[in-house]
C-alpha positions, 0 to 999 in steps of 0.5 A: 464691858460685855462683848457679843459677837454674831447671836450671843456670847460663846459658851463652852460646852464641855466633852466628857463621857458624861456629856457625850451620848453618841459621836456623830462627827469625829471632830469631838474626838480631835478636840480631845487629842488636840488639847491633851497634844498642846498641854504636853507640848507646852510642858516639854518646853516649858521643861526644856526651858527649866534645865536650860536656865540651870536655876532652881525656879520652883513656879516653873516646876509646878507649872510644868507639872500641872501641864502634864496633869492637865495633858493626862486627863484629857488624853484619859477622857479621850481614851475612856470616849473611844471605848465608849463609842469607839465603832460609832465614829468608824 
């Protein structure tokens, strides 16, 4: 099936340093922040769902480490972004 919406199929432009020349809008950087927020967010439940259970499930481990990995490079672009470009946005 190939579902299109509107022009075309949406395609995800990504944000990194080495994508973003000059930040026009600050919204760029409230994507960053708010991915980097919900993978942190999701691992602390996913955490707190870990101790609560009391059984040894390795899986979930991972997964809540791979969350906080996740959480961390985006909050590692985010900073590397504002040192960059920290006085085009304000």
């Amino acid at each position: 099936m190939k579902f299109s919406y509107g022009k075309g199929k949406f395609v995800k432009k990504p944000i990194s340093l080495d994508t973003v020349r000059e930040i026009k809008d600050s919204r760029v950087l409230y994507v960053l922040l708010y991915n980097a927020e919900r993978n942190w967010a999701y691992a602390q439940s996913l955490k707190q769902e870990f101790s609560n259970t009391g059984s040894k499930n390795n899986r979930l481990l991972q997964h809540v480490k791979r969350k906080l990995a996740k959480a961390q490079q985006w909050a590692k672009t985010l900073e590397q972004i504002c040192q960059k470009h920290g006085e085009q946005v304000f």
